[in-house]
C-alpha positions as CSV (number, residue, x, y, z in Angstrom):
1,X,88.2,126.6,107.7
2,X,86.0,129.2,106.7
3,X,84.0,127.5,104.5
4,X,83.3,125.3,107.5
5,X,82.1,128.0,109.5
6,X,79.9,129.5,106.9
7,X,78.1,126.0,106.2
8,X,77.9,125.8,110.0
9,X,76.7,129.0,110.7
10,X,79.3,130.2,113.1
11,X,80.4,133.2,111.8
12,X,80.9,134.7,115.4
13,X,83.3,132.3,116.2
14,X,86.8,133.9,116.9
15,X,88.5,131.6,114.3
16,X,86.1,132.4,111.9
17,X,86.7,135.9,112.5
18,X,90.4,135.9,112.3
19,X,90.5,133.6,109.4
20,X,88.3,136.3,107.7
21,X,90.6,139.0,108.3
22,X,93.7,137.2,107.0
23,X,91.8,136.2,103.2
24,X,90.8,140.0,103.0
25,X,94.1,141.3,104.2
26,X,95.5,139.1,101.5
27,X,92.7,139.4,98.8
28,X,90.8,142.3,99.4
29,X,92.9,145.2,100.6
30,X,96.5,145.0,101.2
31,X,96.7,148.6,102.7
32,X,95.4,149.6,105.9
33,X,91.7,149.9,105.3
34,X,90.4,153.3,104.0
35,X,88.0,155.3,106.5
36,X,85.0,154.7,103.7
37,X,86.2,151.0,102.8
38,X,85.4,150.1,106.7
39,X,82.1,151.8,106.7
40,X,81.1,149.8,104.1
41,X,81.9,146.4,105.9
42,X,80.4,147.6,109.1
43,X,77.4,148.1,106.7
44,X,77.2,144.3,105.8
45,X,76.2,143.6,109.3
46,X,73.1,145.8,109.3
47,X,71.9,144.2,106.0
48,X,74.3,141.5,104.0
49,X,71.4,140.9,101.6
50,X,73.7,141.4,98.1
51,X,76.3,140.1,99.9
52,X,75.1,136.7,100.3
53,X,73.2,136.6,97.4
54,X,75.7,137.4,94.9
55,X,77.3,134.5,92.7
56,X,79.4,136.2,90.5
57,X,82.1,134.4,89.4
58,X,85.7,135.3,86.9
59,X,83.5,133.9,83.8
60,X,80.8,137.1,83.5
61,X,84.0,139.3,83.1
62,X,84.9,137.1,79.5
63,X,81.9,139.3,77.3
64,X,83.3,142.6,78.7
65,X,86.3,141.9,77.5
66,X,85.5,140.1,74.3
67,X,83.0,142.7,73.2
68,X,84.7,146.7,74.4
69,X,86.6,147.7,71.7
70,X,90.6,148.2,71.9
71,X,89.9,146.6,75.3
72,X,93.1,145.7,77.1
73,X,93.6,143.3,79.9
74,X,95.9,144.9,82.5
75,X,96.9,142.7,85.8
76,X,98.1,145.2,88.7
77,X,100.5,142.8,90.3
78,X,101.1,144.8,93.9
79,X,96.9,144.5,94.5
80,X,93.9,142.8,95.3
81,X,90.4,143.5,94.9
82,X,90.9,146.7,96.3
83,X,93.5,148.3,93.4
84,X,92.3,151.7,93.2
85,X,93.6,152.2,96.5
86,X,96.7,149.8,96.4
87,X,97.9,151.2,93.4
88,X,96.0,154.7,92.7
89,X,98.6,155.9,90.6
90,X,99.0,152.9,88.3
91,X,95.6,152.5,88.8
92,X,94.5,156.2,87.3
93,X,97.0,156.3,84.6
94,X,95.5,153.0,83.0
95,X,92.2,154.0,83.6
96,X,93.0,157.8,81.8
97,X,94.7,156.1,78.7
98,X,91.7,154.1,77.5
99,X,89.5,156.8,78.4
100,X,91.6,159.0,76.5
101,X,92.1,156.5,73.9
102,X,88.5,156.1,73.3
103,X,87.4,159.3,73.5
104,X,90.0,160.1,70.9
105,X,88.6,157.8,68.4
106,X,85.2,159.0,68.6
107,X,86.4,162.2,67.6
């Protein structure tokens, strides 16, 4: 259904708009939206130009992790996009290890 809107153009349609809010509930943020987080999506209505431009898709992540040394995949199972804020703890602690780790072994 949202597809069909998009390719339709009806992005001010109130199914559209509900529809919207259920995927990012589910995929974006799973918390109730930081202060910041909704600025930043009120933003996209003023000017959605990366927005609609961008075409990134899971594959460009593949040479980051194939090429970072001691790189390790970690999944945060209780987030979405959003983890930093679903899981800050979790989320820092990783983040500090290889930061750690690596500055470590330049030492």
């Amino acid at each position: 259904m949202i597809k069909k809107h998009q390719e339709e153009g009806k992005l001010e349609d109130p199914e559209y708009k509900a529809a919207v809010q259920v995927f990012y509930q589910k995929h974006v943020c799973r918390i109730p939206w930081p202060e910041h987080t909704l600025k930043s999506f009120a933003g996209l209505k003023e000017d959605a130009t990366v927005y609609k431009v961008i075409a990134v898709q899971d594959i460009c992540v593949s040479p980051l992790f194939d090429n970072i040394p001691k790189v390790k995949w970690v999944q945060m199972g209780e987030s979405s996009h959003l983890s930093f804020f679903e899981e800050p703890e979790r989320y820092f602690k990783v983040v500090s290890q290889f930061l750690t780790a690596e500055y470590s072994s330049t030492m």
